[in-house]
C-alpha positions as CSV (number, residue, x, y, z in Angstrom):
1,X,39.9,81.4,-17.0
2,X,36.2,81.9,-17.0
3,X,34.7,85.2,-15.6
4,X,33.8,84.1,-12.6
5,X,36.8,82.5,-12.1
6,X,38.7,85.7,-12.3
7,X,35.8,87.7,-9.9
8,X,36.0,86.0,-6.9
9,X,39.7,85.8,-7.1
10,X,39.8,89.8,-7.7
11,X,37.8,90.5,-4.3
12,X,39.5,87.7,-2.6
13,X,42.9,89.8,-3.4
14,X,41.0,93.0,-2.2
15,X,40.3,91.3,1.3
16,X,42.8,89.6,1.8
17,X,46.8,90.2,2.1
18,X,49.0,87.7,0.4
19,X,51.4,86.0,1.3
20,X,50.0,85.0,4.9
21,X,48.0,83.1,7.0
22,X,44.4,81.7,5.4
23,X,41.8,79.4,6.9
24,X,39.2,77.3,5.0
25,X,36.3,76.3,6.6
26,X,34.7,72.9,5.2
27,X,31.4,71.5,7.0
28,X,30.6,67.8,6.3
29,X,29.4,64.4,7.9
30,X,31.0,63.4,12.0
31,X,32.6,60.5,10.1
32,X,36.6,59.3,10.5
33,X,36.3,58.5,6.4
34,X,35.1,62.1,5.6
35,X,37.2,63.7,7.9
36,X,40.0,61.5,6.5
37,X,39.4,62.4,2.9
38,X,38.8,66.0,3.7
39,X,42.1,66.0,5.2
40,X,43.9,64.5,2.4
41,X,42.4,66.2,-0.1
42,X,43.6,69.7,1.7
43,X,46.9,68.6,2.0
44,X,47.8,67.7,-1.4
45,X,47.9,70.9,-1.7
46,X,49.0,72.0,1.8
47,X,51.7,70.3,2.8
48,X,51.7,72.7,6.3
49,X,48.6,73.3,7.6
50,X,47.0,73.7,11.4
51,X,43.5,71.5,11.5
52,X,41.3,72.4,14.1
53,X,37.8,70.3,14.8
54,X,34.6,71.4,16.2
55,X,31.8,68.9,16.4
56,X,28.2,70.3,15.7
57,X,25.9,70.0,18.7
58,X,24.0,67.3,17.4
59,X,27.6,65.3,16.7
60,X,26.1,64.6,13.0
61,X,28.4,67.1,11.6
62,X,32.3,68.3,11.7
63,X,33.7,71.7,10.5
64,X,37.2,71.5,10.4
65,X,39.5,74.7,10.3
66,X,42.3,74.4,8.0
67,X,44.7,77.0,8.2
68,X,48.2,77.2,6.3
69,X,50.1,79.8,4.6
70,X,49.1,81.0,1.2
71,X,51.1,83.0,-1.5
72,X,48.4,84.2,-3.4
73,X,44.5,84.4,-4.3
74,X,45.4,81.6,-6.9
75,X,46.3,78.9,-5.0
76,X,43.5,79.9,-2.7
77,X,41.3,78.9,-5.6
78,X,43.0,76.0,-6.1
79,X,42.5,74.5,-2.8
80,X,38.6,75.7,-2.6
81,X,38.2,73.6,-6.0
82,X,39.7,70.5,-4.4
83,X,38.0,70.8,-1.6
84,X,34.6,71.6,-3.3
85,X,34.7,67.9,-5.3
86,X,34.7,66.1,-2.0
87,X,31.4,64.4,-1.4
88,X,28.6,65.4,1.6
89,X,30.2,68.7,1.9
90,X,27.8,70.4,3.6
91,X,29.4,74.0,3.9
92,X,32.4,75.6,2.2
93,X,33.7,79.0,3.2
């Protein structure tokens, strides 16, 4: 695994206690097919998860809240990765 690979999965097993509850935060267009895609793409991976919307003031933009239950920093990673691939994402955290 590349360096900084193996960095933000050390400090993201410092702050965090695994397993448990984790939520992703992903910012992109207020469109059905991104939110659609977004969606899949997250549960491919998350077969459980609680998705909560909040449209921007503007209504050009969605952050959706997707919280499910994580074993470990790993498959944290993983998810972040899938997610990051997805196009017009505006935000990722």
């Amino acid at each position: 695994m590349p360096q900084e690979y193996e960095n933000l999965k050390s400090l993201l097993e410092e702050a965090h206690s695994f397993p448990g509850p984790y939520t992703f935060k992903i910012i992109g267009p207020n469109t059905p097919i991104w939110q659609e895609a977004a969606e899949k793409t997250a549960r491919a991976l998350l077969k459980e998860m609680e998705v909560e919307r909040k449209i921007s003031a503007g209504g050009a933009y969605v952050s959706l809240s997707l919280t499910a239950r994580m074993n470990d920093a790993s498959a944290v990673m993983d998810v972040y990765a899938a997610l990051r691939r997805l196009d017009n994402v505006k935000m990722l955290v």
